[in-house]
N, C-alpha and C positions, 0 to 999 in steps of 0.2 A: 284447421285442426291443430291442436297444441300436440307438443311432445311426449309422449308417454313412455318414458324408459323402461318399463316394465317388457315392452314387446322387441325394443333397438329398433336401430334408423331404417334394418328393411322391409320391417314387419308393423308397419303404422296405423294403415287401414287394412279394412278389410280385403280389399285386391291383392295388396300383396303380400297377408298373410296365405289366403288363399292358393296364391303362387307357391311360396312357400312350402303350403303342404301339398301340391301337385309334384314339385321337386324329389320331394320325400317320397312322395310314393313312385313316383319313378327309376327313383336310385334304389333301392327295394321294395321291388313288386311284390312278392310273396307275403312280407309281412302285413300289406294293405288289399290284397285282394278278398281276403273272407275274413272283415270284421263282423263284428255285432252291432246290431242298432243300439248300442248301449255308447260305446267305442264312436260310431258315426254319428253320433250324436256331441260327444265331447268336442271332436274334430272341430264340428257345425259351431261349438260356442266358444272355439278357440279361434275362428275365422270372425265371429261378430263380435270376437274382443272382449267376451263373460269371463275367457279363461288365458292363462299364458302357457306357452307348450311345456314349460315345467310345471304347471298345474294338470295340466292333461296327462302328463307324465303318472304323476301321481295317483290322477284317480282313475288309468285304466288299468284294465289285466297285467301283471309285472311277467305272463307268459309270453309278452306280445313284443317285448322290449320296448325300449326308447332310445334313439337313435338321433 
């Protein structure tokens, strides 16, 4: 798999973006316990690589933060 700067060195495939956002929701539960299937759905195409977590950023609810 080539390099894609777009995600950085820890975030390359899909495992460890996935890690990634298990982290996140970790370090604040509240803000990822009751999303919307709109929201878990961006998450899903930020882990298969469609989106970078600043594109996700962007296109969810700006109530929910970004962190």
């Amino acid at each position: 798999m080539a390099y894609n700067s777009k995600y950085g060195p820890s975030a390359q495939t899909p495992q460890q973006r996935a890690y990634i956002l298990r982290q996140l929701q970790a370090a604040n539960p509240s803000l990822y316990t009751r999303i919307s299937a709109r929201v878990r759905a961006l998450y899903d195409r930020y882990v298969a690589g469609e989106l970078t977590w600043g594109e996700v950023c962007l296109l969810r609810d700006t109530t929910t933060g970004c962190r």
